[in-house]
N, C-alpha and C positions, 0 to 999 in steps of 0.2 A: 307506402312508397316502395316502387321495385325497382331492379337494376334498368330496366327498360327506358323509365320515365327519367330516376335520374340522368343516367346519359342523356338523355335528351336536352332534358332542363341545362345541363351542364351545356350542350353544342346550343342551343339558342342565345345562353348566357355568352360565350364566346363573341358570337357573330355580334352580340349588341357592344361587346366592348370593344372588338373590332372596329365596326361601325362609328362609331363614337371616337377610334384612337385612343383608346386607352391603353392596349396593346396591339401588337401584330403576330403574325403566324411563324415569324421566324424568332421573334422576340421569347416568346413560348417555345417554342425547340430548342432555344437554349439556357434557358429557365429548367424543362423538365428533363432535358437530355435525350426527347422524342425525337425521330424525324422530320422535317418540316413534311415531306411524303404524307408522314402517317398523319400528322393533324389534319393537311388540306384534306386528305381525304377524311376525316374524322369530321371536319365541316362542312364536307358535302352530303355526309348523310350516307360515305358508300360505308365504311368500314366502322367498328366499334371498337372503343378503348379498353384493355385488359385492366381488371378492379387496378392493382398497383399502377396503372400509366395514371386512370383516372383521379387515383389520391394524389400524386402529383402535380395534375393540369391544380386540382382543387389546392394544393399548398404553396404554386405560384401564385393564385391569381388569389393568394389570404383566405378564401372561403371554406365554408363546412358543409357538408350533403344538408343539413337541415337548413343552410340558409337560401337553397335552390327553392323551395319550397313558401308558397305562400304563408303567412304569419298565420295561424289558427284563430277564431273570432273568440273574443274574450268572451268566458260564460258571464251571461245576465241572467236572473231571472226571470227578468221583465221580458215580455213579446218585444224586443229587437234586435238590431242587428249594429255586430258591434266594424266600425270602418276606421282603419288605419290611419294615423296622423303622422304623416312624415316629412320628408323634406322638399322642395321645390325641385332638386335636381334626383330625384327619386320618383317625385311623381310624372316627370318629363320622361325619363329612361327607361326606371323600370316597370317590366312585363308585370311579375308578379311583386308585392311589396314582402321584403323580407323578413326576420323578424327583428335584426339588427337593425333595422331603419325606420322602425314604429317605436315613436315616442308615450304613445298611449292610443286610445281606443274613443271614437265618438258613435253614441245611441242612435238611430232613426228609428219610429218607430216599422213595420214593416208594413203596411198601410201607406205610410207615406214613399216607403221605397217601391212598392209596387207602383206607384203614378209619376214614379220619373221616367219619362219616355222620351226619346226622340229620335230624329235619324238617326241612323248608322254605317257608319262605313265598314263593311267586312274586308275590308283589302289586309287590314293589317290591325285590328283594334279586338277580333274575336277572341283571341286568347288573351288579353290585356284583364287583369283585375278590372272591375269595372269601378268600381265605385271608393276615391282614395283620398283623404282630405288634409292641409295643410294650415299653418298659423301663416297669418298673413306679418312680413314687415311693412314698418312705417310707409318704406320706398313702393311696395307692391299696391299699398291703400290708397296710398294719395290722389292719385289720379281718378280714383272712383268713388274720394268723398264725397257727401257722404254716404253715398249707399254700403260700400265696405269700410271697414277703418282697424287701425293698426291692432295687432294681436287679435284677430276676431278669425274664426275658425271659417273656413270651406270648404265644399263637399262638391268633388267633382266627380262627373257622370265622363269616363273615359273612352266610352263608347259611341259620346256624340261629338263627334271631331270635324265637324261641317256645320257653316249656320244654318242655324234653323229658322230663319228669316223672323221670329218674333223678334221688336227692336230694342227690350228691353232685357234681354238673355244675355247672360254676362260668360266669356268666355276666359282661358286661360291660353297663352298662347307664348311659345318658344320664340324668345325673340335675343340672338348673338349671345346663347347659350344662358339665358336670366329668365324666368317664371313672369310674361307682363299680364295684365287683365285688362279687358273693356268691353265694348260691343263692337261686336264683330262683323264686316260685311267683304264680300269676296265679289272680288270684279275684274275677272280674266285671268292675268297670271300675277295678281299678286291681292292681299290683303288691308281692308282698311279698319285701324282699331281705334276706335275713338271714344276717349276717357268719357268721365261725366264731371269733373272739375271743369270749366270749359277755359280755364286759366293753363290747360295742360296742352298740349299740341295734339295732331293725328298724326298717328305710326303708320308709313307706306309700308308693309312687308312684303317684297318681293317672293314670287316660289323660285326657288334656284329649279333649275330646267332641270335638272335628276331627279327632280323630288315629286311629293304628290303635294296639294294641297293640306291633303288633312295631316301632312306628317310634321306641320308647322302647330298644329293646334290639340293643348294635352286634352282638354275636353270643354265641358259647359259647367258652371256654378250654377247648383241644384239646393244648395241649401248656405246658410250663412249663420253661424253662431256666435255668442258670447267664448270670449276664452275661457278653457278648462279652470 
């Protein structure tokens, strides 16, 4: 890690809690005692934060330089690869998975990570962790008994945020800020997800007109486990 990368990491980190409303840019100039000047421009990418501004923005917003930083994969011995188990609203938000939001580490082996393939959308997924997985709640399973069921692990591929027209590809998808699943199919300006319970309804999800389609959808379920 250099000074380069961290700043960066730090202005990306920003604009997503921006984005999100979690703070604001004047909220943070009075937080760090900075400008609001110098931050907009610290989020445009014109100017760069002197080491002491940057521990600052870092002591408002609770964070530490090592948690900008992707979690490092757990050593195995075994030929795989170890993928992050975190939260629903971590694998919705965050770019990269930090290390204070990995509750533990699940195996694939790399043979089977090499034949997760699908589209991709480069608008906005290229820098994204790709591959991040979650315990499922009761409320999250139900609707796709029994294919998923409660406490069973998922492995999502966050690089495929578009159906991929197979109809049996189980997606994950942001729905009024909650982690839903189903199968997924897209028909003009909004999506349709529909459960495999058939006792569960279909979810009409609109694209709000700012948005992209894919920025609704965190990825595809590529894998499906036994809990830890």
């Amino acid at each position: 890690m250099n000074f380069s990368q961290l700043h960066e990491r730090l202005r990306l980190e920003l604009l997503d809690r921006i984005e999100r409303g979690v703070i604001t840019a004047s909220l943070l100039a009075r937080k760090t005692g900075l400008q609001q000047p110098h931050i907009s421009n610290f989020l445009r990418n014109k100017r760069r934060l002197s080491l002491p501004a940057l521990d600052r923005v870092l002591a408002a917003l609770g964070l530490s330089a090592a948690e900008l930083f992707p979690a490092p994969a757990k050593a195995d011995p075994s030929p795989s690869q170890g993928i992050p188990i975190t939260s629903s609203q971590s694998a919705m938000h965050d770019e990269f998975i930090r290390a204070a939001s990995v509750s533990a580490y699940v195996t694939l082996p790399p043979a089977m990570l090499a034949q997760l393939h699908g589209p991709q959308d480069g608008r906005r997924r290229v820098a994204r962790e790709r591959f991040v997985a979650i315990a499922l709640s009761a409320e999250q399973a139900a609707p796709m008994e029994p294919r998923l069921r409660p406490n069973s692990i998922v492995v999502l591929d966050r690089h495929t945020n578009m159906p991929t027209g197979a109809p049996d590809d189980i997606f994950a998808v942001e729905v009024r800020g909650a982690l839903h699943l189903g199968f997924l199919v897209f028909e003009q300006k909004h999506f349709l997800l529909r459960p495999h319970a058939l006792h569960y309804p279909v979810e009409l999800l609109p694209v709000p007109p700012a948005a992209s389609p894919a920025d609704l959808v965190v990825g595809r379920v590529v894998a499906v486990l036994t809990r830890l």
